[in-house]
C-alpha positions in Angstrom: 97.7 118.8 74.6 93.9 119.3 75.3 91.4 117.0 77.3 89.5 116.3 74.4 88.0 117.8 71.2 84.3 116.3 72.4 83.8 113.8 75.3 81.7 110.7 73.1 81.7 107.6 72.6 85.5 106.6 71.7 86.6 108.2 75.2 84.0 106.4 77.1 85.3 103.2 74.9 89.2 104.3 75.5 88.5 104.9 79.4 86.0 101.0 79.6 88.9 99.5 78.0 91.2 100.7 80.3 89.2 99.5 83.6 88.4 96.2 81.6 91.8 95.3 80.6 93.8 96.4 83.8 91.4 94.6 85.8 92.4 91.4 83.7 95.9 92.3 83.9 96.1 92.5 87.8 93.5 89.8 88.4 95.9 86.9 86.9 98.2 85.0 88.9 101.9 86.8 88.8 104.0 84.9 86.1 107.1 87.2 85.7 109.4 89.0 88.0 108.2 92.8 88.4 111.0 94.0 86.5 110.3 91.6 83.6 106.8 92.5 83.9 107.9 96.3 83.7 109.5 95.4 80.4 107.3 93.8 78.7 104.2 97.0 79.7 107.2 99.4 78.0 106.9 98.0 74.9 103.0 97.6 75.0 103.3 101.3 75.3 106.1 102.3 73.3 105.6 100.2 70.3 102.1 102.1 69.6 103.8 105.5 70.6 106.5 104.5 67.7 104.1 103.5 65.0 101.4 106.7 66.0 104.6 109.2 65.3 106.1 107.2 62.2 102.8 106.2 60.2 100.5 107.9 62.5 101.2 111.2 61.8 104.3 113.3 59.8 104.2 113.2 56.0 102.2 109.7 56.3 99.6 110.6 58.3 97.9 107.4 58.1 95.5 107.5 60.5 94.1 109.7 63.2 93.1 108.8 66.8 90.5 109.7 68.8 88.9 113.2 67.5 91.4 115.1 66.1 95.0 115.0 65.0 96.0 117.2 67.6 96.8 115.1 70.6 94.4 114.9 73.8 94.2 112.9 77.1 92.2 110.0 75.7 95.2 109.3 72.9 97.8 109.1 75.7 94.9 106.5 78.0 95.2 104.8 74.3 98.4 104.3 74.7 97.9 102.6 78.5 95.6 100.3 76.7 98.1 98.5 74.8 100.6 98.0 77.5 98.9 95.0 79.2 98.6 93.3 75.5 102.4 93.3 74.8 102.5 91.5 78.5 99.3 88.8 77.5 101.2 88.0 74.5 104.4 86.5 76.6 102.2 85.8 79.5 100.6 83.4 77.2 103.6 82.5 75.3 105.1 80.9 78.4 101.6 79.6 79.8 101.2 77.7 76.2 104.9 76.6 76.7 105.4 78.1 72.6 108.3 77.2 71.1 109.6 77.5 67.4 106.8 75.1 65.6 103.9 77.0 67.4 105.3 80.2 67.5 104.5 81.4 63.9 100.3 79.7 64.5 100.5 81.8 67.9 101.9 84.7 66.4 98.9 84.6 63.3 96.7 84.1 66.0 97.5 87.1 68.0 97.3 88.7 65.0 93.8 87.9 64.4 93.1 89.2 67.4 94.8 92.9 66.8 93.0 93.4 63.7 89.8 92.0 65.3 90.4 95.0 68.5 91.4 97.4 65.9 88.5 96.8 63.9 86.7 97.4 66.9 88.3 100.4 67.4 87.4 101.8 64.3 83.9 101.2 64.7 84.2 103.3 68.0 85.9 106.2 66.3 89.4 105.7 68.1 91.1 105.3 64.7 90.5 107.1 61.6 92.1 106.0 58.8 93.3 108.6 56.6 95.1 109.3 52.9 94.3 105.2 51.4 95.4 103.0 54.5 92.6 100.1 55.2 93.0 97.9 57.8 94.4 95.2 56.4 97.5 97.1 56.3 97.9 96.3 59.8 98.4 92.7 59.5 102.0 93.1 58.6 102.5 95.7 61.5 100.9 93.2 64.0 103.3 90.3 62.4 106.1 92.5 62.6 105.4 93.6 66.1 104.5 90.2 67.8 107.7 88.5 66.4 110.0 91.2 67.7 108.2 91.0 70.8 108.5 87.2 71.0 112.0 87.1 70.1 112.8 89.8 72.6 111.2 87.7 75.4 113.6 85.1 74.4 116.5 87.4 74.6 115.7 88.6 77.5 115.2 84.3 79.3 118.6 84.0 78.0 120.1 86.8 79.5 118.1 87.5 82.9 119.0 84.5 85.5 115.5 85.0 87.5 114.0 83.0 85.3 
């Protein structure tokens, strides 16, 4: 893994996002036990990590981050960036009191906000897409994603007795 194939724009963007959104996420009043907390930063991490060696890269190849398909530093701060957005999804979730007739209008909505951040992303050359995929693929991965993390918050309330 190298630092970086050029230090530009989408790693000053990757490394601003990071302060900007960690600053949000320890700036908000404590909703969740640390360990649940924990959890739900794991698969704002993971999730991405999944997807980046499934459609990311291999015989898909997709789409490229940051500068070069060969991974660098700023791909694995990538990474950290989605962690606190798995955790404002249920953080919000709860706040909003969701439930199974606003789940699927949250969900959508969340989703507007991905592709709106991914857009965003693209325009600071932190994704490349690559071999036909536009972003409006992405709607069904941020669907996908944001129900199974929803549903795996409720799992995990029915199975953990601190909350």
């Amino acid at each position: 893994m190298m630092l970086w194939e050029e230090f530009d724009r989408n790693e000053i963007f990757v490394i601003a996002m990071l302060i900007i959104i960690y600053a949000i996420f320890f700036l908000m009043p404590k909703l969740f036990p640390r360990h649940i907390t924990l959890l739900f930063l794991l698969i704002g991490f993971s999730i991405p990590i999944l997807f980046d060696f499934t459609i990311g890269g291999g015989m898909l190849n997709f789409y490229q981050v940051n500068d070069s398909n060969a991974y660098e530093l700023t791909d694995v701060l990538t990474y950290f960036n989605f962690a606190p957005f798995a955790y404002f999804y249920i953080y919000f979730y709860v706040k909003f009191n969701i439930n199974k007739v606003t789940f699927t209008p949250y969900t959508i909505g969340w989703t507007v906000i991905g592709m709106v951040l991914e857009a965003v992303n693209k325009f600071m050359n932190v994704i490349h897409y690559q071999n036909g995929y536009e972003l409006y693929y992405s709607v069904i991965i941020f669907i996908v994603v944001l129900t199974f993390t929803g549903l795996f918050y409720e799992l995990v309330k029915k199975k953990d007795p601190t909350f």
